[in-house]
C-alpha positions in Angstrom: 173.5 89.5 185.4 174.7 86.6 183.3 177.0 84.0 184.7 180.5 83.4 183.1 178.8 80.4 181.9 176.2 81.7 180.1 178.6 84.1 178.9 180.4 81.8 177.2 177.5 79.6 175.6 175.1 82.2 174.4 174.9 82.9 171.1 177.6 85.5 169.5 176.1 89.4 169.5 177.2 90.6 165.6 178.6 93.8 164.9 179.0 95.0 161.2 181.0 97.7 160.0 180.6 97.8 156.3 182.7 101.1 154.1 181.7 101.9 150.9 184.3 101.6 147.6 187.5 100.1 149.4 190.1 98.7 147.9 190.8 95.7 149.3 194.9 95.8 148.7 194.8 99.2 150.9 193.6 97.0 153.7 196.4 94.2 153.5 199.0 95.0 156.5 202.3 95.2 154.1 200.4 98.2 152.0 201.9 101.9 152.2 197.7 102.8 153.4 198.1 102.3 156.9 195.6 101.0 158.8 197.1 100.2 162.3 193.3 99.1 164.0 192.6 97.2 161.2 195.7 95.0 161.4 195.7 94.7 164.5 192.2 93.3 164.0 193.1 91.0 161.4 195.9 89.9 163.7 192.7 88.9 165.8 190.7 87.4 163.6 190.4 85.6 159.9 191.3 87.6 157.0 189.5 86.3 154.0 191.7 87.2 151.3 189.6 86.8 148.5 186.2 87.9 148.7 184.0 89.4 145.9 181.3 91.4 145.4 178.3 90.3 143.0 178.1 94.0 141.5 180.1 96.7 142.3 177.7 99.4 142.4 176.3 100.3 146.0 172.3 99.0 145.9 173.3 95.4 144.1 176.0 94.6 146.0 174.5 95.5 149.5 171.2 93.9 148.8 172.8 90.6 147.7 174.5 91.2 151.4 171.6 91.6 153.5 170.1 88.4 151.3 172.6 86.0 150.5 171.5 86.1 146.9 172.3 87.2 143.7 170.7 90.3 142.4 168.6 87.9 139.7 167.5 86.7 142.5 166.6 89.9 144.6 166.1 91.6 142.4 168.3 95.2 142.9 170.1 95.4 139.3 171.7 98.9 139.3 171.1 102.1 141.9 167.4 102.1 142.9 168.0 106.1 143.6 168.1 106.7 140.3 165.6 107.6 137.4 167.0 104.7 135.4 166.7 102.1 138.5 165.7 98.8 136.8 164.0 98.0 140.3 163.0 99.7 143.6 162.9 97.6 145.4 163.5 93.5 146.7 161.6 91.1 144.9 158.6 90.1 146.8 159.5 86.9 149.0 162.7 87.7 149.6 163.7 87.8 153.3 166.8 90.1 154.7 169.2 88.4 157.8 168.1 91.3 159.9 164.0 90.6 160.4 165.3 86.9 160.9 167.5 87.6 163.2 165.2 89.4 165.2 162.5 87.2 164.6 165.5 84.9 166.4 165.6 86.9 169.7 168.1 89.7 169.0 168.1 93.1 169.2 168.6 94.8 165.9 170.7 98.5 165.9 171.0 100.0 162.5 173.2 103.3 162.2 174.9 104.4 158.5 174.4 103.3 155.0 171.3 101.8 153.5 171.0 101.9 150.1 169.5 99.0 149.3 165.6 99.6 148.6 163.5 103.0 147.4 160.7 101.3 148.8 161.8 100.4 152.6 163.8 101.5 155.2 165.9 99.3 157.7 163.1 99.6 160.5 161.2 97.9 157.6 163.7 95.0 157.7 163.5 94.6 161.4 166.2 97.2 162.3 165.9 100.1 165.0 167.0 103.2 163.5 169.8 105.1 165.1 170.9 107.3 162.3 170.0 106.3 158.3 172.1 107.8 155.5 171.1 106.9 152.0 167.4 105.6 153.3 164.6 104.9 151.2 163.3 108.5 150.0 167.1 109.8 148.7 167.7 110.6 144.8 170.7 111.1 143.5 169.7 110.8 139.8 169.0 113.7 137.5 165.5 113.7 135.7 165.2 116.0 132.8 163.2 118.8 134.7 165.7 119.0 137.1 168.4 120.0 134.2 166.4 122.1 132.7 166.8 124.5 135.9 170.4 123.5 136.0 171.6 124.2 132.9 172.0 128.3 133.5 173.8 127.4 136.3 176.3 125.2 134.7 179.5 126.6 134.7 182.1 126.0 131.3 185.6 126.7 132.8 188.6 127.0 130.5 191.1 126.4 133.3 190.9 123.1 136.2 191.5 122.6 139.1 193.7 120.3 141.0 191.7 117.0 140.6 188.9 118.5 138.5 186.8 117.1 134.9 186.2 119.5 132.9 183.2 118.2 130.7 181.0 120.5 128.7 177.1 120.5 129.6 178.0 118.8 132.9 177.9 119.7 136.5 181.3 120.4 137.8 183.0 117.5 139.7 186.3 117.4 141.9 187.4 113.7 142.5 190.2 115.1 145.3 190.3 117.7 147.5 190.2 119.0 151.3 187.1 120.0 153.4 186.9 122.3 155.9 185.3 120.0 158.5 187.3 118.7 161.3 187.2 114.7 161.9 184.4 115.3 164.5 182.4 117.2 162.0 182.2 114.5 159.3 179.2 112.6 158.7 180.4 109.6 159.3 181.7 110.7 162.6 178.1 111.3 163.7 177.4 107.5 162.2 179.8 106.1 164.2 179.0 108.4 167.6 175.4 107.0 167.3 176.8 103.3 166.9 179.1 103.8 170.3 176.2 105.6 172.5 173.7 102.6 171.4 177.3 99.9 172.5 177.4 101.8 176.2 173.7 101.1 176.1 173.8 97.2 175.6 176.3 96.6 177.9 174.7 94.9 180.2 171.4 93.8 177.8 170.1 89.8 178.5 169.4 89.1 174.7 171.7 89.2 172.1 172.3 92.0 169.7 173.2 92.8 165.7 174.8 95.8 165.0 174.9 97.5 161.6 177.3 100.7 160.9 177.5 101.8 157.5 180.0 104.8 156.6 180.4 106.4 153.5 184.1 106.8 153.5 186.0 106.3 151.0 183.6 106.9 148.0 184.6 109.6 146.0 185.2 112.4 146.0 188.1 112.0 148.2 187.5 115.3 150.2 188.6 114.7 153.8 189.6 116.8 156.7 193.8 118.5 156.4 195.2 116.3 158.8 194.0 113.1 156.6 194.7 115.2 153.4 198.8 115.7 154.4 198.7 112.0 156.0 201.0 111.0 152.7 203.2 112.7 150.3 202.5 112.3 146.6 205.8 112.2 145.7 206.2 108.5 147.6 202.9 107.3 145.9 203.5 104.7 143.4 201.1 104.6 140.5 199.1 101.2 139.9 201.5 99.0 137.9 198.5 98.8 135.1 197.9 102.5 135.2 199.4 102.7 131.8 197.1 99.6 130.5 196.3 100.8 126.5 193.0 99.0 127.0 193.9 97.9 123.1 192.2 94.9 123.2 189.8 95.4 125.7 185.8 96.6 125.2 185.7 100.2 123.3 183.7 101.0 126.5 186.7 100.9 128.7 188.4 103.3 126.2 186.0 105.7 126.5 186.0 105.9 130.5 189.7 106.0 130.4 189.4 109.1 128.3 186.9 110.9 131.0 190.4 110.5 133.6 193.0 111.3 130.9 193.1 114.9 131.5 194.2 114.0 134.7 198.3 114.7 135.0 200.1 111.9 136.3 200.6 114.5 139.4 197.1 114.4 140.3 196.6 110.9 139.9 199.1 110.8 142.8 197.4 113.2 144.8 194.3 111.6 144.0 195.7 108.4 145.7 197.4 109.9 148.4 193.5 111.5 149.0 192.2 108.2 149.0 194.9 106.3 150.9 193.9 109.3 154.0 190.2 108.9 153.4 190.9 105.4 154.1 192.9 106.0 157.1 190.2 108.2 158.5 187.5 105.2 158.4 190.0 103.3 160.2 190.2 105.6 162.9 186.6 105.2 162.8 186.6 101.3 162.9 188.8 102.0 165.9 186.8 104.1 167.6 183.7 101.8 167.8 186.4 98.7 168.3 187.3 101.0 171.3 183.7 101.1 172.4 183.2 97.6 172.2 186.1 97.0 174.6 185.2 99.9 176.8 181.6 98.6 177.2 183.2 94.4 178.4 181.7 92.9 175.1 184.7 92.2 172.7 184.6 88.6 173.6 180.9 87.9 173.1 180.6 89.8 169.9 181.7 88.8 166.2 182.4 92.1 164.1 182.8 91.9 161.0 184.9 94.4 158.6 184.4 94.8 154.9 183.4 96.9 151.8 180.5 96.9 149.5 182.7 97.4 146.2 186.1 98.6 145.4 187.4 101.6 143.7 189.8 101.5 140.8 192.1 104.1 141.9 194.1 105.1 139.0 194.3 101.1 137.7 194.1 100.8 133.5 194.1 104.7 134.2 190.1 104.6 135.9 188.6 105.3 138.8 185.5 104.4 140.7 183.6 101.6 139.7 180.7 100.5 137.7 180.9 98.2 134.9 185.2 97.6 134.6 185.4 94.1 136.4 188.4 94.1 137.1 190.0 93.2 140.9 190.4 96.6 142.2 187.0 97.2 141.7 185.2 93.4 142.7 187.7 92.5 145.5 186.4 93.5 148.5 188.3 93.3 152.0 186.3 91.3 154.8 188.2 90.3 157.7 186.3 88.8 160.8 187.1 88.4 165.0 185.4 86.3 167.3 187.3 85.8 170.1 184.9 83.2 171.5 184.4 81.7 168.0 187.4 81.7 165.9 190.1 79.4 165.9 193.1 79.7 165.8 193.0 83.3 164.8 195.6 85.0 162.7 194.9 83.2 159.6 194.2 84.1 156.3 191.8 82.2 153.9 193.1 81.7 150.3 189.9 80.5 149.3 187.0 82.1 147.1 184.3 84.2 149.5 181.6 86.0 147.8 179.8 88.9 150.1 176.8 86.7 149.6 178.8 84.1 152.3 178.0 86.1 155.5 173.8 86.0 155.1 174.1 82.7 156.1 177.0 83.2 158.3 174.9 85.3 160.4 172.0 82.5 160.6 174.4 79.8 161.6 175.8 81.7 164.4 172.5 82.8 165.6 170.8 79.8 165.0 168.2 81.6 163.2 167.3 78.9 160.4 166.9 79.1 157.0 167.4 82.2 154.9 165.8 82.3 151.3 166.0 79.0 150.0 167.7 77.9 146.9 170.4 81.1 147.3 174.1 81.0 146.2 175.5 82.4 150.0 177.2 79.6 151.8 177.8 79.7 155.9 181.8 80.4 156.5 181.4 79.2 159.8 183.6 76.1 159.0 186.3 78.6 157.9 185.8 80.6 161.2 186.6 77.5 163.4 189.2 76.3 161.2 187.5 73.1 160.3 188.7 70.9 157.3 186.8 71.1 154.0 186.6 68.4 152.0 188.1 68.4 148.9 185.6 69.8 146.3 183.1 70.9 149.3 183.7 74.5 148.6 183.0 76.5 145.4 185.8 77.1 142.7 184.7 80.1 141.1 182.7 83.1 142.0 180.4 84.8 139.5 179.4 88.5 139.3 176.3 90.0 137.9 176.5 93.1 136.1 172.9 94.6 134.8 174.8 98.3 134.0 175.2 101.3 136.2 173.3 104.6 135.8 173.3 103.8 132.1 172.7 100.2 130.7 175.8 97.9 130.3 175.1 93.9 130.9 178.0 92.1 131.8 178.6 88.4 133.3 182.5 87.3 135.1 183.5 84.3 136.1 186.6 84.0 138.2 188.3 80.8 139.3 191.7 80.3 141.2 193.2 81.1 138.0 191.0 83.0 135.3 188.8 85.3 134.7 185.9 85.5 132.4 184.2 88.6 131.4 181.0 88.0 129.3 180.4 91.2 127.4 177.0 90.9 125.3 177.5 93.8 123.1 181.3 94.3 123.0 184.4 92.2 123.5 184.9 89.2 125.8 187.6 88.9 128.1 189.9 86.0 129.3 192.9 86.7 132.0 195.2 84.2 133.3 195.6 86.0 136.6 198.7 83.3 137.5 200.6 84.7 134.6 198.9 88.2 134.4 197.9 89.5 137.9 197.7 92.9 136.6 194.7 91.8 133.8 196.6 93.8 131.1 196.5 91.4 128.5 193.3 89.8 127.3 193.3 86.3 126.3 189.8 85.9 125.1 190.7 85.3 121.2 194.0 83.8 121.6 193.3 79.9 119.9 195.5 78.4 123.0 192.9 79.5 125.5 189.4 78.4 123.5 189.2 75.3 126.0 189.4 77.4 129.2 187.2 80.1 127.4 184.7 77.4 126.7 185.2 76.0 130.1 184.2 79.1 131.6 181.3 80.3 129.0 180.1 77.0 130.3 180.6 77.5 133.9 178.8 80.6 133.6 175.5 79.1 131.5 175.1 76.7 134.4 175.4 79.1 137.1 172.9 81.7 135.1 170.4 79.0 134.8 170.9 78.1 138.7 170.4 81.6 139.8 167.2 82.3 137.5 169.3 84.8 135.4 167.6 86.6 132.6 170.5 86.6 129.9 168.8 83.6 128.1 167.2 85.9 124.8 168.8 83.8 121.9 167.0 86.4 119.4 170.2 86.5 116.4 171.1 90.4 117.4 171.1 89.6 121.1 172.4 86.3 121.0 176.2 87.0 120.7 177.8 84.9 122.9 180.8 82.5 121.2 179.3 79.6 123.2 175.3 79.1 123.8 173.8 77.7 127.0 172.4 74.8 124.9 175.8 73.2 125.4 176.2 73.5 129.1 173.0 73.2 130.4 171.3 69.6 129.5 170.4 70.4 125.4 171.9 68.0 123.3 172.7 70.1 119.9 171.5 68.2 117.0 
């Protein structure tokens, strides 16, 4: 048995609980979602208030997790489960916190999510396998074959259900609903049960020891068990102040998404929220339960656990839902809240300042004191935030940048957001400028107001040199391609003649 002395100067055992399309406003403690382990857990810990994603789609965002990189850089551009997957898998080279940190001396306990590679599994990144969801060999995108044998099947409705699309040719989809399984019978449920049993396990292990549980709550569709379902009454829900965005002067793209949810009655898009609100619930229940375990098996103090999502989920904002290509906040704001009890400081605090989910890669190799983690990548160690050391003015970033390669279907988008503004680069549609001080909601675009062209140009800039620093591939200046108001000849080193 250790000593209370080598208790307290070992390095930290890690604990990851990562959800899948939350909403980081459903997480904050004044929001109607209630999410009394997570507060209280935040009340703990550091909440980082503004964290971003670099995609929101599942496989990008994830990967540039589990790298500390942007996905130029490792090379995951959309869904690698798909037919359309620009990639399958990390680029060679690339390096994953989990076989460094085991190469460091810890034990490594994978149970949820994966979703990041069609080639590999996580016992391929170092990881012992407790239960995988999502591994390597899952497809979830239709090839042409395949919808040749579904199309007899394919229903065409005249009448919808509560929460339902009706869209000729297409597979029926239900964004809302209840199951029939109870809270024990959900899937995640057995994630989490596998997570605890491996906890009651370590109790009393000599090495240190990473943790990874991924759940899939709350991606839609928003079908969870009755007690979840009833947790809040539609009536009370208010819709997104931006629900009734006209997305006038905003990309056609938008438009058309929109037009997918309009048959939607402002009644469901209540229920649809109150579904989502008790899905989110539910995965804190679950968050609680392995918190629970943690406490139950004397390893609280000697662990940092870390909470957060992949992505967000628009939930009824500019009248959309899910993700993909609309970059707006709901959507790339991500919640990530950390406790440490043996490392944090002064714990209660929030931190204002800009976090990208790339942050915790090398996070996780500071506090393990694993070394290096794929040189040259955008990820910086929060640690300094953690302890509640000064930063120097200037020593942190300013902006965050997002890269968006398209979903299932091809879309290329770059953003850019500072303190202040927000910068959508949108190659074959309009660009986008918010002043989120004066417009928080991002209803109106700013991008072609003449007021705004030094800020536009600022950022166009901002987002050249970060491209060219991450080894993006949005360089083509071929006359059709080449649309962008501002080249990177003027913010990269060229002088224009």
């Amino acid at each position: 048995m250790m000593s209370e002395m080598e208790r307290r100067h070992r390095r930290p055992n890690v604990l990851i609980f990562m959800t899948d399309q939350q909403q980081e406003a459903v997480t904050r403690e004044t929001h109607p979602c209630r999410t009394p382990h997570l507060d209280r857990f935040a009340r703990e810990g550091v909440r980082f208030t503004h964290t971003y994603t670099t995609m929101a789609h599942c496989c990008p965002s994830r990967a540039s997790f589990f790298t500390g990189l942007y996905p130029s850089q490792h090379g995951i551009h959309n869904n690698v489960c798909t037919a359309t997957a620009i990639q399958k898998g990390l680029n060679p080279g690339v390096e994953t916190f989990g076989e460094k940190l085991k190469d460091a001396g810890y034990s490594m306990h994978f149970s949820g999510k994966w979703h990041i590679s069609a080639e590999e599994n996580p016992c391929d990144r170092g990881w012992e396998e407790l239960k995988v969801t999502a591994g390597k060999d899952v497809f979830m995108g239709a090839k042409i074959d395949s919808w040749r044998q579904t199309v007899p099947q394919v229903k065409h409705p005249s009448e919808r259900k509560p929460g339902e699309l009706l869209r000729p040719g297409w597979d029926e989809y239900v964004l809302y609903g209840t199951t029939d399984q109870s809270y024990e019978e959900m899937g995640d449920y057995r994630v989490v049960t596998k997570a605890k049993e491996r906890l009651a396990e370590l109790k009393h292990a000599e090495q240190p020891w990473c943790m990874y549980v991924g759940v899939l709550g709350p991606h839609d569709p928003f079908l969870i068990p009755e007690k979840y379902a009833a947790m809040y009454d539609p009536d009370e829900v208010e819709l997104p102040p931006n629900y009734g965005d006209s997305l006038e002067s905003k990309p056609r793209v938008y438009q058309r998404m929109r037009r997918v949810w309009s048959q939607l009655s402002e009644r469901e898009v209540r229920e649809s929220i109150a579904h989502y609100w008790g899905y989110c619930t539910m995965v804190d229940d679950l968050f609680g339960d392995v918190l629970e375990a943690l406490k139950q098996t004397g390893q609280a103090d000697d662990t940092l656990v870390l909470f957060l999502s992949d992505h967000g989920e628009s939930g009824g904002a500019h009248g959309l839902f899910l993700k993909g290509i609309s970059p707006y906040e709901e959507t790339y704001r991500i919640p990530c809240i950390a406790r440490w009890p043996q490392g944090i400081v002064n714990p209660g605090r929030s931190v204002d300042a800009l976090v990208s989910i790339m942050d915790w890669a090398p996070t996780f190799m500071d506090v393990a004191e694993a070394g290096e983690l794929n040189a040259g990548g955008a990820g910086a160690s929060l640690l300094p935030w953690l302890r509640d050391e000064p930063v120097a003015p200037g020593a942190w970033r300013d902006a965050v940048f997002n890269q968006c390669n398209g979903v299932e279907v091809y879309f290329t988008q770059r953003m850019v957001r500072t303190d202040r503004y927000k910068f959508v680069y949108n190659p074959v549609d309009l660009d986008e400028l918010y002043d989120l001080q004066e417009d928080p909601y991002e209803l109106n675009n700013v991008a072609d107001d003449p007021v705004m062209l030094p800020v536009k140009t600022m950022l166009y800039q901002r987002m050249w040199q970060e491209a060219a620093r991450s080894g993006d591939r949005i360089f083509n200046q071929y006359p059709s391609i080449a649309a962008a108001d501002i080249g990177p000849a003027l913010a990269i080193g060229r002088v224009p003649e």
